[in-house]
N, C-alpha and C positions, 0 to 999 in steps of 0.2 A: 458707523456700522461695524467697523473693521476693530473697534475698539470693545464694541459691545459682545462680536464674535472669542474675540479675544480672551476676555474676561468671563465670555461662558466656557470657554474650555477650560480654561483657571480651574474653574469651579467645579468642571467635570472631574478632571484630572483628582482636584484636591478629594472630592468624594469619591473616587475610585482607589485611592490609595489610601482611605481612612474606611470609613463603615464600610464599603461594599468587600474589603479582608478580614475585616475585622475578627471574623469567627473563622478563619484558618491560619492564621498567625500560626499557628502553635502546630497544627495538623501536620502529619508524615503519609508522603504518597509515594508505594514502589512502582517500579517500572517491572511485569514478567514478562522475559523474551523468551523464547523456547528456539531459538533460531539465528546465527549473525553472518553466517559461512555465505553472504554473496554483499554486493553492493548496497543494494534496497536496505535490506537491513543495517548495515553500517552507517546507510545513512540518514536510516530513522533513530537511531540511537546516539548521532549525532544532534540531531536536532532537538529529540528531548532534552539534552544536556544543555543545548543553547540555550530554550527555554527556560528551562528548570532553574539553570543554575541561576539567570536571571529574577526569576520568581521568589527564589529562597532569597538573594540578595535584596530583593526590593522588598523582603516581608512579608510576601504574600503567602507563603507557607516555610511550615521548620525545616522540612527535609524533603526531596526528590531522588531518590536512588534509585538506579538501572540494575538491574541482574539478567545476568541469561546464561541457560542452562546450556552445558558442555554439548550435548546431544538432544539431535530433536524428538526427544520421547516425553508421552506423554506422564507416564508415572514419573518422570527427574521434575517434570518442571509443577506436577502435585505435591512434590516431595519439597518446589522448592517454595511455592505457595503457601504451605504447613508449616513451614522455618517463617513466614511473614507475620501469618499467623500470630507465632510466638513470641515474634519480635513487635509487636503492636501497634502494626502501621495502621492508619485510618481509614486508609484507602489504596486500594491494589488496579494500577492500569496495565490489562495482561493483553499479550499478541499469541495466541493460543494456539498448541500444537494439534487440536482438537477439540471439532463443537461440541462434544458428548464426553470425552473421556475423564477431564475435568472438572462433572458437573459434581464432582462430593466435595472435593477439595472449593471450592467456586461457594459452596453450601455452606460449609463449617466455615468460610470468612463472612458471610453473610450472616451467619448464625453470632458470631462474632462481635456483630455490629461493622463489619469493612464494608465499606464501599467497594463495590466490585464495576470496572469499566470494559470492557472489552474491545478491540479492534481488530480491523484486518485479518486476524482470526480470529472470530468472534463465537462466544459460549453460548451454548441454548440454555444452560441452568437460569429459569424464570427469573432470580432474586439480581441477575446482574444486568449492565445495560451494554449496549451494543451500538457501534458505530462501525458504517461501512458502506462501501458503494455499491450499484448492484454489478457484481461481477457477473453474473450470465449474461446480462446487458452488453457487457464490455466484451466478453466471448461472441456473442451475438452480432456487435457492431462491428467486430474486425471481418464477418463472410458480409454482411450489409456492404461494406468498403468494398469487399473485394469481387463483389456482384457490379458496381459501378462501376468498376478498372475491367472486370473482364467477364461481359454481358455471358457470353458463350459458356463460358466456368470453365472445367477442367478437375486436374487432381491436386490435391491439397495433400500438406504435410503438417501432420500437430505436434506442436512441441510443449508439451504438459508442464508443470513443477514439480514440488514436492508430493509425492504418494503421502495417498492420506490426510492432505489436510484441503481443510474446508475449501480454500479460495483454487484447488487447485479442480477439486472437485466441480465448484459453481462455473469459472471461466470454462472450462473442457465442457461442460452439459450446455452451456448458449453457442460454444464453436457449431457443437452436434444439433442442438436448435434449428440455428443460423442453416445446415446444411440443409436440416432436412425440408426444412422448407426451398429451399434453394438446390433440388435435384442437381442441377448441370451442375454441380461441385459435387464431389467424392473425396474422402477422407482416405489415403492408398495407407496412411503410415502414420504412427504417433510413438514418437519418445518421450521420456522425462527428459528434463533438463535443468530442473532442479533451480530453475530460477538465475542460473550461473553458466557465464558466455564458455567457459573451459568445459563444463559437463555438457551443456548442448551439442555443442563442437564434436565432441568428443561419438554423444550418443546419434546425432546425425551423421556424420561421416561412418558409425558402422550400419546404419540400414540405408545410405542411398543406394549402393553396387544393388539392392534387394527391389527395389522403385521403378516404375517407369516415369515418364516428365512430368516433373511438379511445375503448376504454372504459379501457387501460392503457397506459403505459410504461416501459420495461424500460430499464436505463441501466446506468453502470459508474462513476460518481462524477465530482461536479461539474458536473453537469447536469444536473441534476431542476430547479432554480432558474430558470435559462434558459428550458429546455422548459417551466414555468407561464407563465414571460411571456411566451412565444410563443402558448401558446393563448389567454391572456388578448385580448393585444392584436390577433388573429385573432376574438375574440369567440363563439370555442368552447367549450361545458362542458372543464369540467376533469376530466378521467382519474382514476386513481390513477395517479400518478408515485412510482415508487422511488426515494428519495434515497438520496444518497452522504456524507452525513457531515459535510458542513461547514455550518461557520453559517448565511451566507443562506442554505441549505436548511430546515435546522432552524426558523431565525425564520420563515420564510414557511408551513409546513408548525406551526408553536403558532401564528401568526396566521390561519389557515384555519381548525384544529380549534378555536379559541377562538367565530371567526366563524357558524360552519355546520357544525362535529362532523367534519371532514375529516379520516380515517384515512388511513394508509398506515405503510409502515415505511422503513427508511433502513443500509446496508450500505457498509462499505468496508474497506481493509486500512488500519490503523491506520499512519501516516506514520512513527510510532517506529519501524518495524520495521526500520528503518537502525541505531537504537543496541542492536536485537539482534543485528544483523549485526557491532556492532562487537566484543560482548562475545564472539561467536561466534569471532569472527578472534583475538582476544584470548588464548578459550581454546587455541586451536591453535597459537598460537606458545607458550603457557604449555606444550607436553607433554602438554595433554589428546587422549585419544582421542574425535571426536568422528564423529559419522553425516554421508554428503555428502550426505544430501536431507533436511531435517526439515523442519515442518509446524506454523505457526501456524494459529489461530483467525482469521476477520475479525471485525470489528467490529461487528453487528449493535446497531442501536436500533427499540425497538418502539412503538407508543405510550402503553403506561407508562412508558415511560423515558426520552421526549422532554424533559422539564422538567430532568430530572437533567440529562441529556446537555449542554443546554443553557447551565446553569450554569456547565458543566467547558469549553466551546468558546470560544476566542477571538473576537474579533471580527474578521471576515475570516480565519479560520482553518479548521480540521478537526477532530474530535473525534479523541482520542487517548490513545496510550499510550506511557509510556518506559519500556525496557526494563531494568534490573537485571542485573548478574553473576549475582544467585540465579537469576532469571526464566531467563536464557540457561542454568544451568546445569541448571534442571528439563525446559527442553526438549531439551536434549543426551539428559538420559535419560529423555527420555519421558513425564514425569512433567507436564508441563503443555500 
């Protein structure tokens, strides 16, 4: 049996590295970021590269290049779509500074003949496909959480991302969901934070003197970290803050709970989901027929699973996942 096992992966493998490439050998796919200024990011553009570069080496495609634009606007990163354009890549996997404001640019690669992939900030232009988690879900589940931890409620503090783009939009509209269904919570205060433990920090410690007692905070990643040192050095109890994922989160959140039994849990869309996007892009120049909206999982950590989590995170990193052809091909159909 163990022989016959064997020798059908042989056989997998050998057809997975012959026909099932075969018709993107030759193919060029970019990477658009419009965004790299916090962790998350750095460390999805990490992992595309792990990927990729892996993928070009094994033949599976000719080129995988990353670009991302200086500033997060949206006419730089149509300006720099137009330059991809020109340069005749076959396929464009973009993290979008906007669902709308890119739909001409998104159009004329379409028009093109580009495969257009979208993630994590995902385009509404019809012609491209979209992968993503339900983030109002993920906004929604962080007051679900914290209706379990604290029946009674209380006042809540939100700490947004980036103005104007989409994920910051969907996560903030399921926080406000989440509340309203959930009266005995009130929303006293909302910053940006831009995704980044130094801007959070920064934009909470100037509105708490303005607060009365926050018993929670509601965030969208990489900035749960900040937001304790701001109440800290404010010399305010500490909430339960929802973390986003990454290390100092993590470390600060096993050195609390080691300290004084300090729960909470920690949510984000896993950074790899660029080298699902790439496998995605991948499959659609290979001839697969493939869905233009599908539906990852985020990342949840709970506190069972903090030490684990822990282990697996970089130092200055994000907690994560890389994505697999298999993986990309279970969720094409459904199956994961």
């Amino acid at each position: 049996m163990t022989r016959l096992l064997k020798a059908a992966v042989s056989a997998a493998t050998i057809m997975l590295a012959t026909g099932a490439h075969a018709e993107t050998a030759d193919k060029r796919i970019a990477l658009s970021n419009n965004y790299a200024g916090n962790s998350w990011r750095q460390a999805m553009l990490e992992s595309w590269k792990t990927v990729t570069d892996k993928a070009v080496a094994d033949g599976i495609v000719a080129e995988a290049d990353a670009f991302t634009t200086a500033e997060n606007q949206a006419t730089e990163q149509a300006a720099q779509i137009q330059n991809m354009i020109l340069q005749g890549y076959d396929a464009i996997v973009i993290n979008a500074a906007s669902p709308t404001a890119l739909n001409g640019a998104i159009k004329e690669a379409c028009d093109a003949g580009i495969t257009v992939v979208s993630f994590d900030g995902i385009v509404e232009e019809p012609c491209a496909w979209r992968i993503a988690v339900d983030f109002k879900q993920m906004g929604a589940d962080q007051i679900d959480y914290l209706k379990g931890r604290l029946p009674d409620g209380g006042n809540l503090l939100e700490i947004r991302g980036l103005a104007g783009v989409f994920v910051d939009d969907a996560i903030s509209s399921g926080i406000h969901a989440g509340v309203e269904a959930n009266p005995q919570f009130k929303i006293v205060g909302s910053v940006h934070g831009d995704w980044a433990q130094d801007v959070a920090q920064k934009a909470v410690a100037g509105v708490l003197p303005s607060l009365p007692e926050v018993v929670g905070v509601a965030t969208q990643g990489g900035d749960g970290y900040g937001a304790a040192q701001a109440f800290e050095a404010a010399g305010r109890p500490t909430p339960i803050i929802v973390m986003g994922n990454r290390q100092d989160e993590l470390t600060w959140w096993a050195e609390q709970r080691d300290a004084n039994g300090y729960e909470t849990m920690s949510v984000s869309i896993a950074p790899g989901v660029s080298t699902l996007a790439f496998w995605v892009a991948q499959q659609i120049l290979d001839g697969k027929e493939v869905p233009k909206d599908l539906t990852v999982p985020f990342l949840r950590i709970d506190q069972d699973g903090l030490d684990e989590a822990l282990k697996t995170t970089p130092e200055g990193g994000v907690a994560n996942v890389e994505y697999t052809l298999e993986d990309a091909q279970g969720v094409i159909a459904g199956t994961n």
